[in-house]
C-alpha positions as CSV (number, residue, x, y, z in Angstrom):
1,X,15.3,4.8,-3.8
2,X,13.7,1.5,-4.3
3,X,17.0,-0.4,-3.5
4,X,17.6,1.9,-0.4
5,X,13.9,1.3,1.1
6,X,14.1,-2.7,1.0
7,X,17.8,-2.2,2.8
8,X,16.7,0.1,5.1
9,X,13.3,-1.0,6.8
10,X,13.5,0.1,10.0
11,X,14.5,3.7,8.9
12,X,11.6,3.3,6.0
13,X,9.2,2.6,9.2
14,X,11.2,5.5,11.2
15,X,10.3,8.3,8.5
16,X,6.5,7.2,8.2
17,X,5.9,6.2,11.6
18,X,5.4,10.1,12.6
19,X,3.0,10.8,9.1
20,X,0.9,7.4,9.7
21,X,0.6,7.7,13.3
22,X,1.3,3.7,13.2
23,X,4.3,2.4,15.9
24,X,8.1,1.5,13.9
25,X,7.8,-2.2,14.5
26,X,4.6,-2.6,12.9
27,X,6.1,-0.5,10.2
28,X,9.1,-2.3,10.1
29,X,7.4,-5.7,9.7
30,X,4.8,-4.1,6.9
31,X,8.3,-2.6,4.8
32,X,9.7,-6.2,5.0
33,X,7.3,-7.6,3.3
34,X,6.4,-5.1,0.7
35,X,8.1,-4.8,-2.8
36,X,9.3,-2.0,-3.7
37,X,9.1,-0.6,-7.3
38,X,7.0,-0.8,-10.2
39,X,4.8,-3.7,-10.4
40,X,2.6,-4.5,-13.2
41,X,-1.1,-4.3,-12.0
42,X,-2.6,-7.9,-12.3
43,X,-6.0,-9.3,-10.5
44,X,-4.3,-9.9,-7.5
45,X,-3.6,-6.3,-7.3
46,X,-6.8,-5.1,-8.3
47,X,-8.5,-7.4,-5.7
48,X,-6.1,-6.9,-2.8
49,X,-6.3,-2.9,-3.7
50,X,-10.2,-3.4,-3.9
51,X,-10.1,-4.7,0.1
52,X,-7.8,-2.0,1.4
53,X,-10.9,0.7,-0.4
54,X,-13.4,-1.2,1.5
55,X,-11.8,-1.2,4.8
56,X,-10.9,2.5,4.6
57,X,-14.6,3.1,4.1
58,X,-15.8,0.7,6.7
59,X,-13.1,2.9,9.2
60,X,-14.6,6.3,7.2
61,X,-11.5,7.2,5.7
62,X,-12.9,7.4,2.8
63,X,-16.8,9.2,1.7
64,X,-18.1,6.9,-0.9
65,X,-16.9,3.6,-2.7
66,X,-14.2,3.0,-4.5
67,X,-14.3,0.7,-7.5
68,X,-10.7,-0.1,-8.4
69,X,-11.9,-1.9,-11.0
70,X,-12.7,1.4,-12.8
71,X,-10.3,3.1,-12.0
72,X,-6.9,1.1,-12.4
73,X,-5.1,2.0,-15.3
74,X,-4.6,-1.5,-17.0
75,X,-3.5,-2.0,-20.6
76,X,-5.7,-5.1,-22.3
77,X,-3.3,-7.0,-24.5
């Protein structure tokens, strides 16, 4: 599935368009430039996950704060 979504972006943007209630292109442009897959969950991820919380609470998608650092699953090595 993984290989199909980054080969298929527009049709990627076509399925979620209706569910998100965000226009195809936008979509389309956002599915470019996301990987697909597992990726291992560094700083950079907890950091950029911590600003998409924050904005979903400024826009009230969300009731209370989210603090990703508590609640990402990392493994310490």
């Amino acid at each position: 599935m993984d290989e199909w979504a980054t080969a298929q972006p527009t049709e990627v943007a076509k399925l979620l368009s209706p569910a998100l209630g965000i226009d195809v292109p936008t979509l389309e442009e956002i599915s470019r430039r996301r990987p697909y897959g597992v990726q291992p969950i560094t700083d950079e991820v907890i950091t950029y996950q911590q600003k998409v919380a924050d904005t979903f609470l400024d826009l009230k998608l969300l009731p209370k704060q989210v603090k990703i650092s508590e609640v990402a699953q990392v493994t310490k090595q």
